[in-house]
C-alpha positions in Angstrom: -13.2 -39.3 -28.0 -11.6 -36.1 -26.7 -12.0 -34.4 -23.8 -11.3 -31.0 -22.6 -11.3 -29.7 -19.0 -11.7 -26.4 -18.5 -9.2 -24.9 -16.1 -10.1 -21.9 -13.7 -7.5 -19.0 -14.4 -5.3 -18.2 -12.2 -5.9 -15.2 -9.3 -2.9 -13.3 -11.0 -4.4 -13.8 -15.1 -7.5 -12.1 -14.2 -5.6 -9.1 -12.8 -3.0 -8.7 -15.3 -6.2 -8.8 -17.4 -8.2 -6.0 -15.9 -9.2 -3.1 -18.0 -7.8 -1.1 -15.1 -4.4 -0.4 -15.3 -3.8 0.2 -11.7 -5.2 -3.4 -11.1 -2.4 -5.0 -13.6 0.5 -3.5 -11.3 -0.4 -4.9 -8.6 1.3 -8.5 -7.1 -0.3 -11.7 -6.7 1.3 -14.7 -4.8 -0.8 -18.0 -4.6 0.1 -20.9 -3.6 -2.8 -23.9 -2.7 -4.3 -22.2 1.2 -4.2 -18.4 0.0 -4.0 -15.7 -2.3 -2.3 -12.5 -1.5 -2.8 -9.2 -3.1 0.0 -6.7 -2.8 0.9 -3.1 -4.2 -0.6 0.6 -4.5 -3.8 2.3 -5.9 -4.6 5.6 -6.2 -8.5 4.6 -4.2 -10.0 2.8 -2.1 -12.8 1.8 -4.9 -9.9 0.1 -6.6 -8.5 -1.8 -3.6 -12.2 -2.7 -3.2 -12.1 -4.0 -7.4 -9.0 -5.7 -7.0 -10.3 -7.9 -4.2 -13.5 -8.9 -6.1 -11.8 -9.2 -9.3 -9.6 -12.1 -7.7 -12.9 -13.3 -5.2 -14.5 -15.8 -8.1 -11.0 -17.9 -9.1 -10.1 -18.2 -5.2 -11.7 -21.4 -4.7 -11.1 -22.8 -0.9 -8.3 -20.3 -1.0 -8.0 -17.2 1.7 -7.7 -13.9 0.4 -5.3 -11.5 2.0 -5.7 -7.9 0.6 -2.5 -6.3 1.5 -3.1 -3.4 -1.4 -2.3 0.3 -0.1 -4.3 3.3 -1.0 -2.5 5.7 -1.8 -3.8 9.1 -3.5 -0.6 9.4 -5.5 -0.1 5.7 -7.0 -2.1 6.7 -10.4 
């Protein structure tokens, strides 16, 4: 009998596969207390998306949202 487990992706799978292209440039360092998010967006909506995006495969992780808004990043 075979078993598979299923495996939660990883915080930095599910941003590099966002629909939103902003959202795949951005850096994700995990290691097993927290997750940090890292870069530039063009809006605070998609600092906002970025966060939730990466909120459902933290686990008992900490999230630290170190993205920057910036107007100009698109």
């Amino acid at each position: 009998m075979s078993t598979c487990t299923d495996f939660a992706p990883e915080p930095a799978d599910v941003l590099t596969s966002s629909p939103l292209g902003q959202l795949r440039r951005l850096v994700v360092e995990a290691d097993a207390s927290r997750v940090i998010i890292s870069g530039q967006v063009s809006s605070y909506y998609l600092k906002q998306m970025a966060q939730e995006t990466v909120r459902p495969v933290l686990g008992d992780r900490t999230l630290l949202n170190n993205v920057e808004v910036c107007p100009d990043a698109a």
